[in-house]
C-alpha positions, 0 to 999 in steps of 0.5 A: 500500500502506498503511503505518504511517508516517503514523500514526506520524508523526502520533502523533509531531505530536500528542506534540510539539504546542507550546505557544502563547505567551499574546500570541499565543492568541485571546481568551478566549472564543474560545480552546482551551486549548493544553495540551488537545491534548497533555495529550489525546496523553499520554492516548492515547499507549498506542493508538499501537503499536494504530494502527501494528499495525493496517494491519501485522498485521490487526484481530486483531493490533490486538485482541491489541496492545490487551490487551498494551499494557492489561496493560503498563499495569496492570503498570506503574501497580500497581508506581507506585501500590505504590511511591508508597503507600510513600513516602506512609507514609514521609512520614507517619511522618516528620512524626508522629515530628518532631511528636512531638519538638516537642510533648515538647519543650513546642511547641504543636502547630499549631508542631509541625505548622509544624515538620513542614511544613519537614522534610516539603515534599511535605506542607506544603500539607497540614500547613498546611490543619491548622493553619489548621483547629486555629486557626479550631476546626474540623474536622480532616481531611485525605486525605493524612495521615488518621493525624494528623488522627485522632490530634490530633481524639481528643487535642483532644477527650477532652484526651489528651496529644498526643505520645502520641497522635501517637507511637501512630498513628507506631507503627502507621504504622511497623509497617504499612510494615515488614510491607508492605516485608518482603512486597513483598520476600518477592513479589520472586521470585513477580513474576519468575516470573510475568513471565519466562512472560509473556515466554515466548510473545512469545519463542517466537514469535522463535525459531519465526520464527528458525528459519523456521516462520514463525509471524507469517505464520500469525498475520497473514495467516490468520483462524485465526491472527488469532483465535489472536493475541486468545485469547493476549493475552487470556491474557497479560493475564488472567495478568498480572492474575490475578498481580498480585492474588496477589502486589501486595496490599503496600501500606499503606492 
């Protein structure tokens, strides 16, 4: 009888794949780099719980698995990218504000840009290919602070006082970021609801098998209830996406 164990423990090998120390690797030209094959396992991990549904609940228990653990994942990835979009805005506004400090305390603006390198260590490569490009007169641009780069391009070319400049876009950062935190908030709720009837399906299935329906051993030994099991995940993942969009659109830009 075929189980899951092999397959779990293979997902487990592949997961905990070492790394193998530089004196022992093949030359170059022969060699494979050792962080391929896990970085390859963290990237395909999410098709393990498939793998192991697979000989246990049939083909279409592992189409059904496959779209919850997409779902999951989605989820999971939106509230990540909505709180990382946050802490981004908040990191932008703090280097602007200290900027702005500098210059009105008569710092030129490549030492402001130094200054808020060191309040700021997550934006200080950034900040630092700025003050390089402000140096050599070339073009401002960046892609994680798009706000200063705008700012101090408009200020060096048309000769507008920079600390202004600089404390306009920190404004319209901080009023972005206050409506986006304040609508997030406001979502709470709706995001619980939806997530509370997500749950609802997997936990009628418990309280059926509870009480000796035996609603698994329709899903997973019938063609019906297989087709059953895909047309629910189906739904489970068209809802939590449809969900989603309505209630995830927060974040500042």
């Amino acid at each position: 009888m075929i189980t899951a164990w092999p397959l779990l423990c293979f997902g487990v090998g592949l997961l905990c794949w070492p790394e193998i120390p530089g004196r022992l690797q093949p030359p170059s030209r022969f060699r494979i780099n050792a962080r391929t094959v896990p970085a390859l396992a963290r990237r395909w991990r999410w098709l393990l719980p498939t793998l192991i549904a697979l000989p246990l609940i049939g083909m279409g228990g592992a189409v059904a698995t496959v779209l919850v653990t997409i779902a999951f994942r989605q989820e999971w990835g939106s509230r990540r990218e909505t709180a990382r979009a946050l802490a981004r805005a908040q990191r932008t506004s703090t280097v602007l504000r200290t900027m702005v400090a500098e210059l009105r305390a008569g710092a030129h603006p490549i030492h402001a840009a130094e200054a808020a390198a060191d309040a700021v260590p997550e934006l200080a490569g950034e900040l630092r290919n700025l003050t390089t490009a402000a140096r050599l007169d070339g073009a401002l641009e960046s892609a994680v602070l798009p706000e200063l780069a705008t700012a101090w391009t408009l200020a060096r070319r048309h000769g507008l006082p920079m600390a202004d400049v600089l404390d306009a876009a920190r404004r319209d950062v901080d009023a972005t970021t206050t409506f986006a935190r304040r609508l997030h908030a406001k979502m709470a709720g709706p995001r619980m609801s939806a997530t509370v009837l997500t749950g609802l399906p997997p936990l009628c299935l418990l309280l059926g098998q509870a009480i000796g329906a035996d609603p698994l051993r329709v899903l997973t030994r019938t063609l019906l209830g297989q087709g059953f099991l895909i047309v629910g995940a189906a739904l489970l993942w068209a809802g939590t996406a449809w969900s989603r969009t309505l209630t995830t659109r927060t974040a500042p830009r």
